[in-house]
C-alpha positions in Angstrom: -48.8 78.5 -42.9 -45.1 77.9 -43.1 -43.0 77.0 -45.9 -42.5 73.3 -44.8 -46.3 73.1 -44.7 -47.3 74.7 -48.2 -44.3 72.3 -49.5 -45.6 69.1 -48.4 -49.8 70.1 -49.2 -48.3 71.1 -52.5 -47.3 68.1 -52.9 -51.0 66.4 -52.3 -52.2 69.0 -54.0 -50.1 67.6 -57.0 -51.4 64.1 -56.5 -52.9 61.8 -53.7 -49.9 60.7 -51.9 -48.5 58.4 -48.2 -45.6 59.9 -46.7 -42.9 58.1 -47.8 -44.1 58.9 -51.2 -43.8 62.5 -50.2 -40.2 62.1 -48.6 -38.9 60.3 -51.8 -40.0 63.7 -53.6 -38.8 66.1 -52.0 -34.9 64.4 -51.6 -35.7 63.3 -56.0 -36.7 66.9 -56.6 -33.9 68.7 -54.3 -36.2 70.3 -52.2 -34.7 69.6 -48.8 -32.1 73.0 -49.0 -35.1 75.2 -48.9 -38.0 73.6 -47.3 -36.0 72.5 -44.1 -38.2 69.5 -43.6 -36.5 66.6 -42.1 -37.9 63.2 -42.7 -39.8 62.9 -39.2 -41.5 66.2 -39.3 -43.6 64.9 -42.6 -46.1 63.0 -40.8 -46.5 65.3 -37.9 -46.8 67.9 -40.7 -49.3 65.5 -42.3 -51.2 65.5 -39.5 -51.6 69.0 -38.7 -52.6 69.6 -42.3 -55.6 66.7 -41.9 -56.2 68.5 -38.3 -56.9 71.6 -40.2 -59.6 70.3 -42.4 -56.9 70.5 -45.6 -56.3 66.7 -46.1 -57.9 64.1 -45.6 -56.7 60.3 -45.4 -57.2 56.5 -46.2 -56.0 53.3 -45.6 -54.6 51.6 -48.9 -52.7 48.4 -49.0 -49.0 48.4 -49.7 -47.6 47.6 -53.0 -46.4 44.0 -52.5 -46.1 42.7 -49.0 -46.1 45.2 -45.9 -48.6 47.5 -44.1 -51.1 49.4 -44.9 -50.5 52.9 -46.2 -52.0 56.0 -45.3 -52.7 58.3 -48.2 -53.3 61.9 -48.2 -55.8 63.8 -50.4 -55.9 67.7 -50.4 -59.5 68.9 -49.8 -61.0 72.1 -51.7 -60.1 74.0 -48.0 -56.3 72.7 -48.3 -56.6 73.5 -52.5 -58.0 76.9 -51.5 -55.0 77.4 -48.8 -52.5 76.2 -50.9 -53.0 78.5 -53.8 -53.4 81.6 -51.5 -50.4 80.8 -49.8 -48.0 79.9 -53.6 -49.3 83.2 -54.9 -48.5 84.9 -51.8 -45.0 83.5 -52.3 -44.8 83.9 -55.9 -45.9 87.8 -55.7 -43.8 89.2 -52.7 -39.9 89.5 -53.1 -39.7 88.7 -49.2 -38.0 90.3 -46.5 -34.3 90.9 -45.8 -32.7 87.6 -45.2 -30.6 87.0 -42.3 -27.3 87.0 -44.6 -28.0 91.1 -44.6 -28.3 91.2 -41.0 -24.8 89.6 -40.6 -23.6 92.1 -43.2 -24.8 94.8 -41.3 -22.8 93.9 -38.2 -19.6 93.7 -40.5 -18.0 96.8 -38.7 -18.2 95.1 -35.2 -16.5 91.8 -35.6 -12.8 91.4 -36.5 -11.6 91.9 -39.9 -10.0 88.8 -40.2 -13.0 86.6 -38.5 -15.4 88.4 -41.0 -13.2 87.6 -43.8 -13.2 84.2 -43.3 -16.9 83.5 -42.8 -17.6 85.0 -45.7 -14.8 83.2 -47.7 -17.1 79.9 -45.9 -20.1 81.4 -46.7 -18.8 81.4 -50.8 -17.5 77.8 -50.7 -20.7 76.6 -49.1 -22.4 78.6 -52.3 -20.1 76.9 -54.4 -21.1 73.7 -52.6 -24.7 74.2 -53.1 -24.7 75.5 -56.8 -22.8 72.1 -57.8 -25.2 69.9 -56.1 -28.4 71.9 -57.8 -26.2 72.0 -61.1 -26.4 68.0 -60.8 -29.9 67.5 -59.8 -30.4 69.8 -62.5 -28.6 68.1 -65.5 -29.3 64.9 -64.1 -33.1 64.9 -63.8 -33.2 64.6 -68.3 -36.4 65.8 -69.2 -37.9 67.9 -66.5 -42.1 69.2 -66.1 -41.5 72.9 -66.5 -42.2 74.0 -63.2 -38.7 71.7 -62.2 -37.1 73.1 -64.7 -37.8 76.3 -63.7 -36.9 75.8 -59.5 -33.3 74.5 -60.9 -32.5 77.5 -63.1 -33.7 79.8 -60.7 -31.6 78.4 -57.7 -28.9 77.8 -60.0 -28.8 81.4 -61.2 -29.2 82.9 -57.5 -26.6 80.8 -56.4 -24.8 82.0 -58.8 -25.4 85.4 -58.8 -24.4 85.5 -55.0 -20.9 84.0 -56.0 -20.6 86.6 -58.6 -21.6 89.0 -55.8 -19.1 87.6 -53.2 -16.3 87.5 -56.0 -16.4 91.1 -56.0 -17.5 92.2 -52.4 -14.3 90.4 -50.9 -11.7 91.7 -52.3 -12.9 95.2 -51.7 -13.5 94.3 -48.0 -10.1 93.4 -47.8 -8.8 96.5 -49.4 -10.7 98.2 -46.2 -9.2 96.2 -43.6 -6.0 94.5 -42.5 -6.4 90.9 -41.8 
């Protein structure tokens, strides 16, 4: 199962839910930097899930005027796959990430090139920490698993500036630009 999919059948797993329903969570709850789910991939998704024998669906009328909406419920399969798969992610640290990779090809590229991705690399951290820093503060009284997600991306992001702050300036004491 991938992320995107354990994402969105968490979701239903949380509560019987139609796809819009779904895409208003995960752009509320800032999900979309790490579940790389865009918009139109939610109902294929939602579909593949059902296909599986994880969901399954119903017709409900629309609050107020408009068509029908198709709600998803998570069956005890999709429960059973769910959990397997969160404590899967919640027990293994994962593998290297492709950040290391690039670092590994640092002595191959020109000094002054790899100073200057990373230097992007920061301020798109920087980017990233502010926008979970306002989610964050501006969500008032979060459920604990929310609270939670936001201080732990906040505190990665923030580790990995605190990382950078000190990796760049000893690369450039290495190199000449």
């Amino acid at each position: 199962m991938t992320n995107t999919e354990l994402a969105i059948l968490g979701l239903v797993v949380e509560a019987p839910r139609h796809g819009y329903e779904i895409e208003q969570l995960i752009e509320g709850r800032g999900m979309r930097s790490w579940t790389e789910v865009g918009f139109s991939s939610i109902y294929y998704i939602l579909g593949k899930l059902e296909r599986r024998g994880w969901l399954r669906s119903h017709r409900e009328p629309a609050a107020g005027r408009g068509p029908q909406r198709k709600v998803y419920t998570a069956l005890p399969a999709g429960l059973k796959a769910w959990t397997e798969g969160t404590l899967k992610l919640l027990a293994d640290p994962g593998g290297p990430r492709p950040f290391l990779l690039g670092l590994a090809g640092l002595p191959g590229l020109p000094a002054g090139e790899a100073l200057a991705a990373l230097r992007g690399y920061r301020r798109g951290l920087l980017a990233r920490r502010d926008e979970v820093e306002t989610a964050w503060q501006s969500g008032g009284q979060l459920p604990y698993f929310l609270e939670g997600m936001f201080e732990y991306s906040f505190n990665l992001l923030q580790t990995e500036i605190e990382w950078l702050d000190r990796y760049i300036p000893r690369l450039e004491s290495q190199v000449d630009e």
